[in-house]
N, C-alpha and C positions, 0 to 999 in steps of 0.2 A: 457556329462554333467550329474551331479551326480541329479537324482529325487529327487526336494523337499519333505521332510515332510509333510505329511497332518495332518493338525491340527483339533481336536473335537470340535465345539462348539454348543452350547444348545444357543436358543433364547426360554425362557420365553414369554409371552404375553397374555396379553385378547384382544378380539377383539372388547370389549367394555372399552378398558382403550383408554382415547383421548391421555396419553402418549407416546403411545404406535404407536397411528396413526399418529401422530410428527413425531417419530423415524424411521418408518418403513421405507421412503425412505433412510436413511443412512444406516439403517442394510442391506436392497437391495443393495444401490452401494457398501462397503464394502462386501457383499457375492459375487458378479460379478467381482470384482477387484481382490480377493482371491480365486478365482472357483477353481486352478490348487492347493489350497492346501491346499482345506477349506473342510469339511465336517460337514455341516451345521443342525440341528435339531430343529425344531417347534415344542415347548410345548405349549398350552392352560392352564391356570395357575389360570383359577377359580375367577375370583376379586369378581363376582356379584353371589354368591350361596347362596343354604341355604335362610336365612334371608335376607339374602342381596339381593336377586332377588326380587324387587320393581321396581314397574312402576319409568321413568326418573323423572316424576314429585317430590317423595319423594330426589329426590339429585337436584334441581330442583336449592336451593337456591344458592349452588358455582359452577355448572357448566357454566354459563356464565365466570366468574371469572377466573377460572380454563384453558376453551378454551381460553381467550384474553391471556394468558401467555403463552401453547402449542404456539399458534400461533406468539407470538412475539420471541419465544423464537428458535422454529425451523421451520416457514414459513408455517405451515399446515394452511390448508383453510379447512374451514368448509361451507358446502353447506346450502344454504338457507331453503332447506328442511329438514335437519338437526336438525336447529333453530325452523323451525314451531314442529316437531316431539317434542323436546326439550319442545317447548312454551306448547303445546297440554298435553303432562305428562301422556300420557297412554299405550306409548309403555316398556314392560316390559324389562327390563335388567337383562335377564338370560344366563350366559355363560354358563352353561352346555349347553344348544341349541347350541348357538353359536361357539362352540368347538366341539360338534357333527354334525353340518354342513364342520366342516372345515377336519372333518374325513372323513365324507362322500366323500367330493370332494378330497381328497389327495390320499382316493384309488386308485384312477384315473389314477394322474400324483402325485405321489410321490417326484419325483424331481421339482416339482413347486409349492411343496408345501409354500414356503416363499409368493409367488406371490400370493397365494388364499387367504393367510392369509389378505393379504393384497387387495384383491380385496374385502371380506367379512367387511373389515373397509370399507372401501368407499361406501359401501352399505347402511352403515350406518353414517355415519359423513358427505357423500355430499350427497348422496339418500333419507335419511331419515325413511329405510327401516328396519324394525324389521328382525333381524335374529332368531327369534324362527319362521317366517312363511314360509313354501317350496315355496311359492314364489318365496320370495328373492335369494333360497338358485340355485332355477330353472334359475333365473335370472342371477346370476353372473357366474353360470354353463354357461350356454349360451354367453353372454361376451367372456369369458375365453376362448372358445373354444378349440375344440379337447376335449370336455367331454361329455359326454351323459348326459344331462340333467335330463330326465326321471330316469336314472341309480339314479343318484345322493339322490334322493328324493325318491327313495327305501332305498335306503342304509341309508337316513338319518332315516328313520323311523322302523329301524330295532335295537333291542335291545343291540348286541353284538359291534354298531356304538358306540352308547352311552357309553357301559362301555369301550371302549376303550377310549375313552373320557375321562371316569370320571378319568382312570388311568394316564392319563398325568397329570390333578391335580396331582394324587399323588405323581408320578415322580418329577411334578416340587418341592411339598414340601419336599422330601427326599433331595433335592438337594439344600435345605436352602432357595428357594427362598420366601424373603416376601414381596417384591414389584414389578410392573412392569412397563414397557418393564427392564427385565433384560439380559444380555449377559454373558455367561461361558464358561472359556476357560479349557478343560479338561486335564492334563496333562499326559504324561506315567504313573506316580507314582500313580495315583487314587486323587493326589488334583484337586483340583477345586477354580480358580480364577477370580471374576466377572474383564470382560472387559467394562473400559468406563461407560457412563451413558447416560441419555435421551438427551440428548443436546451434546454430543460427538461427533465428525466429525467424517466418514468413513476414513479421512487422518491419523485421530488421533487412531482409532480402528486398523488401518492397520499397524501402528509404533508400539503399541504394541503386535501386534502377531510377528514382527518382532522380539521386544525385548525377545518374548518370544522362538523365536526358536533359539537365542544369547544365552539362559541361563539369559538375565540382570535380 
């Protein structure tokens, strides 16, 4: 039997975008459903930088608003902790921390990296837990297992973590992206074509890489 194709695709993301934490379990079962021909990559994609790194309190007035739609729309649950965090409006929303934790720990396990990403939202959207503090970052290190914890919280506080970091922003902006969760599917040729959106099935994400190794 002739080996599939492996296909490139780029997952954009903040770990602070609540889109994002909607989508994640369908980017998961579409990456697991496609392992034998998928070739998967985690960007950190910057949302909350700059200026924009504000305590939750200053976006304070449509995030209620915002999560009753994630949530109606792809089942995400938001943890009660979450909501006090939320109500309270003084935990800061910086994704460079946030993308440099997720650097930190993907040293580790490289190939799990979707799954940290994803462990790093739940930290925060059911924990209520700031990802700029090594706490947290100690916290879902340990979760996660099979990671050194301690490690983790070295690596996060070490300089070359971060500008690794800050370069998948750039990555992600070279590669057009200007919203998130986005999905990219990379072809032989050097194009680049968004798969799906926030609310797309993993049935529906799997029919089009289908289409895509068709030619349709």
């Amino acid at each position: 039997m002739a080996q599939q194709p492996r296909h490139k695709v780029t997952y954009a993301f903040d770990a602070y975008c609540g889109w994002c934490y909607g989508f994640g379990p369908t980017v998961r079962e579409f990456a697991a459903v496609n392992a034998d021909r998928l070739d998967l990559r985690v960007l950190s994609g910057g949302l909350f930088t700059g200026a924009r790194a504000q305590p939750v309190g200053a976006y304070a007035s449509y995030i209620p608003q915002s999560d009753a739609r994630i949530a109606e729309l792809t089942g995400a649950v938001f943890g009660p902790a979450y909501r006090r965090a939320v109500a309270d409006g003084t935990t800061v929303l910086d994704s460079a921390d946030a993308a440099t934790a997720l650097v930190a720990l993907a040293r580790q396990a490289p190939d799990r990296t979707l799954d940290l990403a994803g462990a790093l939202q739940r930290a925060w959207y059911v924990d209520g837990l700031s990802l700029s503090d090594p706490a947290t970052l100690k916290a879902v290190a340990d979760e996660a297992g099979g990671l050194d914890a301690e490690a983790a919280v070295a690596a996060y506080a070490r300089p070359e973590t971060r500008q690794e970091a800050l370069a998948g922003f750039r990555e992600a902006r070279r590669l057009g992206v200007d919203s998130f969760p986005t999905l990219l599917l990379h072809s032989a040729d050097g194009t680049v074509r968004r798969l799906g959106g926030p609310t797309t099935s993993a049935r529906a994400l799997t029919r089009a890489l289908d289409d895509h190794g068709t030619g349709a």
